[in-house]
C-alpha positions in Angstrom: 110.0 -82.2 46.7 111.4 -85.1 49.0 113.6 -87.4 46.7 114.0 -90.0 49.6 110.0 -90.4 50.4 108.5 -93.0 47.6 105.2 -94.0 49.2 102.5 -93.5 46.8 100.9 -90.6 47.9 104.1 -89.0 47.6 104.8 -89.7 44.3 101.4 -89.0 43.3 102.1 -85.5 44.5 105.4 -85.6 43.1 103.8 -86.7 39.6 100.8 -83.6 40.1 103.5 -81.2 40.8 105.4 -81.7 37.2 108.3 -84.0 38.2 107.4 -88.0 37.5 111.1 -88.9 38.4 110.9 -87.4 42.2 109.3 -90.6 43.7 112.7 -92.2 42.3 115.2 -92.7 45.4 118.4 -94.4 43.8 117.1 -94.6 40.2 117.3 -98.3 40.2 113.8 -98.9 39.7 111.0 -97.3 37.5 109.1 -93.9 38.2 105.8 -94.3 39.4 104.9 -92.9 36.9 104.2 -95.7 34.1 103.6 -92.9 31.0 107.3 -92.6 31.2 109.7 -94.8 29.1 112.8 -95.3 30.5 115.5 -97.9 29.6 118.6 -97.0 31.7 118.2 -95.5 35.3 120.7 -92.5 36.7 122.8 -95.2 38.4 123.4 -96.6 35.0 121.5 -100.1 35.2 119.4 -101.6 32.4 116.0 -101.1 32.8 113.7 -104.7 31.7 110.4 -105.0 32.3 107.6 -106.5 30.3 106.0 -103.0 29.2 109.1 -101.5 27.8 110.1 -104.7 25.9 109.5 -103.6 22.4 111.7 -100.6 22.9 114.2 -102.8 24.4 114.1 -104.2 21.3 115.2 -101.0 19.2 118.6 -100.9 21.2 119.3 -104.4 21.0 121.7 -103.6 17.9 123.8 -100.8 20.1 126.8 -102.7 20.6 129.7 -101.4 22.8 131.2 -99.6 20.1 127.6 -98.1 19.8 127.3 -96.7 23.2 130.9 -95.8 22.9 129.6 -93.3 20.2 126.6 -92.2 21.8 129.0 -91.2 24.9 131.3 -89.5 23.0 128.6 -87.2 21.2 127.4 -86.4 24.8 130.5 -85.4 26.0 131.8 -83.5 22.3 128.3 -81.7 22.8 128.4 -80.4 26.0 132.2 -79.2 25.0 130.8 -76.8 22.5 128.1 -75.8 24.8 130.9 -75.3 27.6 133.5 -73.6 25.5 130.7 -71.5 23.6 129.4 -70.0 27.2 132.7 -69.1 27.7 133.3 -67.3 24.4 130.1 -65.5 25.3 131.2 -64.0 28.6 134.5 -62.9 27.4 132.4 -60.7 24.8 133.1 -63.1 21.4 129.5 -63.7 21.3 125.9 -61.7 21.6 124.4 -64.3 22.6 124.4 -67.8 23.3 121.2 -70.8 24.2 122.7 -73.7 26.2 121.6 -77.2 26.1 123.4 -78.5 29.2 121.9 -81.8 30.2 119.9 -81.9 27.5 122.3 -84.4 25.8 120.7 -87.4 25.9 117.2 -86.0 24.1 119.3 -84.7 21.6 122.1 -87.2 20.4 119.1 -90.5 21.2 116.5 -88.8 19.2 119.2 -87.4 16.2 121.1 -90.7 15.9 117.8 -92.1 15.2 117.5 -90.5 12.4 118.1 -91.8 8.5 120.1 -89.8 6.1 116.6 -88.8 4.3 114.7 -87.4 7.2 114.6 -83.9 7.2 114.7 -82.0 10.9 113.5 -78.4 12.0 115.0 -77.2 15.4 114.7 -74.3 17.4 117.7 -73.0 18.2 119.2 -74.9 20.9 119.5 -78.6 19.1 123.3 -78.4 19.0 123.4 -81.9 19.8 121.2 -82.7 16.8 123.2 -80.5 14.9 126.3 -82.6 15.8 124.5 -85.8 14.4 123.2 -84.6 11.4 126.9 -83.4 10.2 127.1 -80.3 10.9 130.5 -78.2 11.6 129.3 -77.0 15.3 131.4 -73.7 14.8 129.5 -72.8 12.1 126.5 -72.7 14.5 128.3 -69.3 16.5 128.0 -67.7 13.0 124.9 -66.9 13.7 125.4 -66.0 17.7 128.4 -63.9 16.6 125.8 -61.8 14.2 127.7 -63.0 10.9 124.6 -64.2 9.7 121.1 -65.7 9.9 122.6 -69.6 10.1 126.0 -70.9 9.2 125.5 -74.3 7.2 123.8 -75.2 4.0 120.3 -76.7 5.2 120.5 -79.4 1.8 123.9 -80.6 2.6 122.6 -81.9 5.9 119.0 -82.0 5.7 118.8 -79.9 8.8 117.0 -76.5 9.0 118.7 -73.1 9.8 117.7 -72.5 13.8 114.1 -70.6 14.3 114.4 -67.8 16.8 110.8 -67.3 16.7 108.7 -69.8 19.5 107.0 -72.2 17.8 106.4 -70.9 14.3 109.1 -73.6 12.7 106.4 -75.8 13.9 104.0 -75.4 11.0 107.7 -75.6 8.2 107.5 -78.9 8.8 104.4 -80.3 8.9 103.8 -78.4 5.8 107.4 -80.3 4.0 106.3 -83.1 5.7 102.8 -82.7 3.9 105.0 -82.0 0.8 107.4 -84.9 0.8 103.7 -86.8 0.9 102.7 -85.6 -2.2 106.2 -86.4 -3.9 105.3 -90.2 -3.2 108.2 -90.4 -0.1 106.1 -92.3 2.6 105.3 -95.5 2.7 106.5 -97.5 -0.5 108.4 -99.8 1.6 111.9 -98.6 0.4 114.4 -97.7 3.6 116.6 -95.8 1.6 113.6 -93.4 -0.1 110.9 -93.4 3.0 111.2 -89.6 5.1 110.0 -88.7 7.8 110.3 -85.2 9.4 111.4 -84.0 12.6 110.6 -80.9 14.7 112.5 -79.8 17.7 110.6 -77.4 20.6 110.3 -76.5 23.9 107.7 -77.2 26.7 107.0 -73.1 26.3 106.5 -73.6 22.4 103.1 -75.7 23.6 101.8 -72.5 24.4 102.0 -71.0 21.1 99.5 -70.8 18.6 101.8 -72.1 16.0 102.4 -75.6 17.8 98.4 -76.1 18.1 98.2 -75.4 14.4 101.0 -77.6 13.5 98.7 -80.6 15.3 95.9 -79.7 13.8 97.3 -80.1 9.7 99.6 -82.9 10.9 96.6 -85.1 12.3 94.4 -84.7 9.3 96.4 -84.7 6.7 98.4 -88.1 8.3 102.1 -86.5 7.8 105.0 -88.1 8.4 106.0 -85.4 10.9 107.3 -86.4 14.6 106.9 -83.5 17.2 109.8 -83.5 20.0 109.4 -81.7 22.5 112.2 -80.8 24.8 110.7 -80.6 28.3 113.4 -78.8 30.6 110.6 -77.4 32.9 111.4 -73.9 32.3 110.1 -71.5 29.6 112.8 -68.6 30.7 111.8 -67.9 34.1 107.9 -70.1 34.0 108.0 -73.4 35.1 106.1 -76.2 33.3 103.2 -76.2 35.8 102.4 -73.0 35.1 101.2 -73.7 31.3 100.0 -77.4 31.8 97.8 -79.0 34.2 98.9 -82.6 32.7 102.0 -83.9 31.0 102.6 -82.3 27.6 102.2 -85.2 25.6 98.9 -85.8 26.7 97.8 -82.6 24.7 98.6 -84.4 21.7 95.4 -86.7 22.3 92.7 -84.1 22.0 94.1 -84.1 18.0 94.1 -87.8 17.8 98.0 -88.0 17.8 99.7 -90.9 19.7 102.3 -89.8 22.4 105.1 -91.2 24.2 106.7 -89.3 27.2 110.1 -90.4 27.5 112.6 -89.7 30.3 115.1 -87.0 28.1 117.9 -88.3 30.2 118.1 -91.4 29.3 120.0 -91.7 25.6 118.4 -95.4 25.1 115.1 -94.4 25.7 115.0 -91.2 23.3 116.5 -93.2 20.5 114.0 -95.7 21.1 110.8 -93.9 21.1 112.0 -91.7 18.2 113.2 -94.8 15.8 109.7 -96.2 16.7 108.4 -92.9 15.6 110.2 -92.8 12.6 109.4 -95.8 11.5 105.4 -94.7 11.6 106.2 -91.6 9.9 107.6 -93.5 7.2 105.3 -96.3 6.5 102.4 -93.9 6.4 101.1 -94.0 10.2 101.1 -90.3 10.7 102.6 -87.8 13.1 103.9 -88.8 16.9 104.5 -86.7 19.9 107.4 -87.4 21.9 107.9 -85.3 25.4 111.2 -86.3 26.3 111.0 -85.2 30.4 114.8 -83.8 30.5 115.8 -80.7 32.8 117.8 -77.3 31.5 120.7 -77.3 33.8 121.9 -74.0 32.4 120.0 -70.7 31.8 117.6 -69.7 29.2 120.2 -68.2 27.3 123.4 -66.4 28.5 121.3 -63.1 29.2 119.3 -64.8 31.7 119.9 -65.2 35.5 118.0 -68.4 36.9 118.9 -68.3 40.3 116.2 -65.6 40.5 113.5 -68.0 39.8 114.8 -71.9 40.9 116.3 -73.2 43.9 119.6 -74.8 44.0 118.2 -77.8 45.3 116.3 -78.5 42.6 118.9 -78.0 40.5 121.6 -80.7 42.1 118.5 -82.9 42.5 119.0 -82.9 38.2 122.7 -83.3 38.6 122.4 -86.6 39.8 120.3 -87.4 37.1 122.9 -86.4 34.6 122.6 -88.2 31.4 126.4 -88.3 30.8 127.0 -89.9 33.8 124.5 -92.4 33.3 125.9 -94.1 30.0 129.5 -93.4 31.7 128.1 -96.1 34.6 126.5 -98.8 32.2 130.0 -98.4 29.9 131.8 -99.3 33.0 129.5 -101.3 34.2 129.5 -103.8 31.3 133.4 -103.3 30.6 133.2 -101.3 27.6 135.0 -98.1 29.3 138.2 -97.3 30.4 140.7 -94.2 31.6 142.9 -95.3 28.3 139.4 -94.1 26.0 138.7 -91.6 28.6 142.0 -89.8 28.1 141.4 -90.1 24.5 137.9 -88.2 24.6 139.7 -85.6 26.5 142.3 -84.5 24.2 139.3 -84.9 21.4 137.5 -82.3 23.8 140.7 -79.9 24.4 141.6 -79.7 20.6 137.9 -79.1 19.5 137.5 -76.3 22.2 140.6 -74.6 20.9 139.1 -75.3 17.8 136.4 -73.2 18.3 137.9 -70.8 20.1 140.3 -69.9 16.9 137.8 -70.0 14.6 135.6 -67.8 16.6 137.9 -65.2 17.4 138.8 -65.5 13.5 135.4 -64.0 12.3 135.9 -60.5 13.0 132.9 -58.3 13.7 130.2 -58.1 11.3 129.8 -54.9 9.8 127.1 -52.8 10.5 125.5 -52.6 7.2 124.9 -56.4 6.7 121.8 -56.0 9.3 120.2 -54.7 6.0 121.6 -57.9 3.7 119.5 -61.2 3.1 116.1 -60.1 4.6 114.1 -60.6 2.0 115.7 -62.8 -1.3 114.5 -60.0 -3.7 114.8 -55.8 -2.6 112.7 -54.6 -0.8 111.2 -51.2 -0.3 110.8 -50.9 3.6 114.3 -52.5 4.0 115.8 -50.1 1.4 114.4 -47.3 2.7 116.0 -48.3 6.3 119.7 -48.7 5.0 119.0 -45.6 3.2 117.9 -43.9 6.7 121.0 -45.8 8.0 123.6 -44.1 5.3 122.6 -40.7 6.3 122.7 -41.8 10.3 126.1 -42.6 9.7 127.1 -39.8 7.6 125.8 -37.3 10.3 128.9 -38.0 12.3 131.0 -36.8 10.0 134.3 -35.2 11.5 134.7 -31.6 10.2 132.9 -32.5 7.0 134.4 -35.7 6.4 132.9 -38.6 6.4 134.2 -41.3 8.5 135.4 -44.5 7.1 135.1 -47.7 8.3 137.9 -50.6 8.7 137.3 -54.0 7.2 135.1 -54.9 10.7 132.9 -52.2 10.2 134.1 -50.1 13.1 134.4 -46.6 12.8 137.5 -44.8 12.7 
């Protein structure tokens, strides 16, 4: 893709091939394409025009101290991704699902979000995890192998993270249908109206489970907004491999209204999702947001994408960084400084060594707590495994003694 060309044709092929941003030279005007909302351009200048008034609207309240906060989430967020990478490779964690430079579709769409709404995420919304309350450490509980999810979903009205593609999908439309039915849409109350949010992937649009979702969310009217994180990449399968249009256009064919929203741009994802909000609550139905964002890091931390994208492509997205941007309009409108930068630093440092402490705290798991919270009553296939698993372990026995474990569950 040429970046520099922006005659029409080019960004009509840029638009066909998946990217509506590539036609953008500087980022001081608008895409070509005019599906996608976007209030603040990568140089960091205020985006005005007549079509995107009503959403400039929706910001209008974010005062400096506002955008102050909205920077510092970005940057506290992509510390814990940073500092949880690292914990990974130095063997602290199985596993772990960045969300580099998908900060801005995360901490726009969360911050949007009243105390009552309930969300559903996949498992790489750390950012809306961050808004919503949550303890961030708790979330390498579960990437440690501790357990199945580390917070109390009630506490914050967030879900435990859904490994499965898609499935968490059909959760909650159907507690969207439920809050319905307990009288929580549309009685004009902002303290008692819910909506509910669900967090996927462009890949999850593939699944069975997402296309069901639609389908009981359209007809039954829930209050249920679908965001859909749109990095380009299901693992290794770029976005116009499953698509021959835009995501959000699939919503149409079940008569649910869309928005596609550049995901780099914090202003624009809180708009598009307060707006959506607000029509789940009133009683107007489900929305479908595609927030076009990129995954600057891999799939997860077992996967290798410089087998299957180009370097190019991937600085092409770092200059489209949506930290960056809101750092640029800060300084821009003399709301930003190296005094509150310094600040946000040491804010950074002590919640990285934060994490790094409490992590290194948890000890292993042991071995025999793969068998523990499966199913909330016993179970006869899962007792029959840890059974199977007793007698595995006791076949090692040392000169007919069994071995014993220490208080990680390691043999001895």
């Amino acid at each position: 893709m040429n970046q520099q060309n922006t005659a029409p044709a080019a960004a009509l092929a840029a638009e066909r091939a998946g990217d509506p941003l590539a036609a953008t030279d500087t980022g001081a005007t608008l895409p070509v394409d005019a599906d996608l909302l976007q209030l603040l351009t990568p140089a960091g200048v205020r985006v005005e025009t007549p079509e995107n008034a009503t959403y400039r609207e929706r910001v209008a309240h974010l005062d400096a101290d506002a955008l102050r906060g909205l920077y510092r989430d970005m940057v506290l967020a992509r510390r814990f991704d940073d500092e949880a990478t690292s914990l990974q490779r130095q063997g602290e964690l199985g596993l772990f699902p960045q969300a580099l430079g998908q900060e801005a579709a995360q901490i726009g769409s969360g911050r949007a979000l009243a105390p009552q709404d309930y969300v559903f995420p996949s498992y790489r919304e750390h950012g809306v995890a961050w808004t919503r309350g949550v303890d961030v450490a708790d979330i390498l509980r579960q990437f440690r192998g501790i357990d199945h999810g580390g917070w109390d979903p009630q506490a914050h009205n967030f879900h435990l993270y859904t490994l499965v593609i898609g499935s968490h999908t059909l959760h909650a439309t159907g507690y969207a249908m439920g809050v319905q039915r307990d009288g929580l849409v549309g009685t004009g109350d902002p303290a008692k109206d819910t909506a509910v949010v669900t967090y996927f992937g462009d890949g999850a649009t593939s699944q069975g489970d997402v296309s069901e979702a639609l389908v009981f969310a359209a007809v039954n009217e829930s209050p249920v907004v679908f965001f859909c994180q749109n990095n380009q990449w299901a693992i290794s399968e770029p976005t116009t491999k499953q698509s021959r249009v835009p995501i959000h256009q699939r919503a149409h064919g079940f008569g649910i209204p869309s928005l596609r929203v550049d995901g780099n741009d914090v202003l624009a994802c809180y708009a598009a999702t307060a707006e959506a909000l607000e029509r789940a609550r009133s009683g107007g139905g489900p929305t479908f947001i595609e927030a076009y964002t990129y995954r600057m890091g891999a799939h997860t931390t077992s996967d290798d994408p410089t087998r299957y994208r180009t370097s190019e492509q991937e600085e092409l997205w770092r200059r489209r960084d949506p930290i960056d941007r809101l750092r640029l309009l800060l300084e821009a409108e003399g709301a930003w400084d190296e005094q509150r930068a310094a600040a946000l630093d040491a804010e950074g440092d002590a919640l990285g060594e934060r994490l790094r402490t409490f992590v290194r705290g948890l000890g292993r798991p042991s071995t025999e707590s793969m068998f523990e919270h499966v199913y909330a009553t016993e179970h006869a296939v899962v007792t029959a495994e840890r059974r199977w698993f007793e007698e595995y372990e006791a076949s090692f026995a040392d000169d007919g003694a069994s071995r014993t474990h220490d208080q990680h569950g390691g043999a001895r």
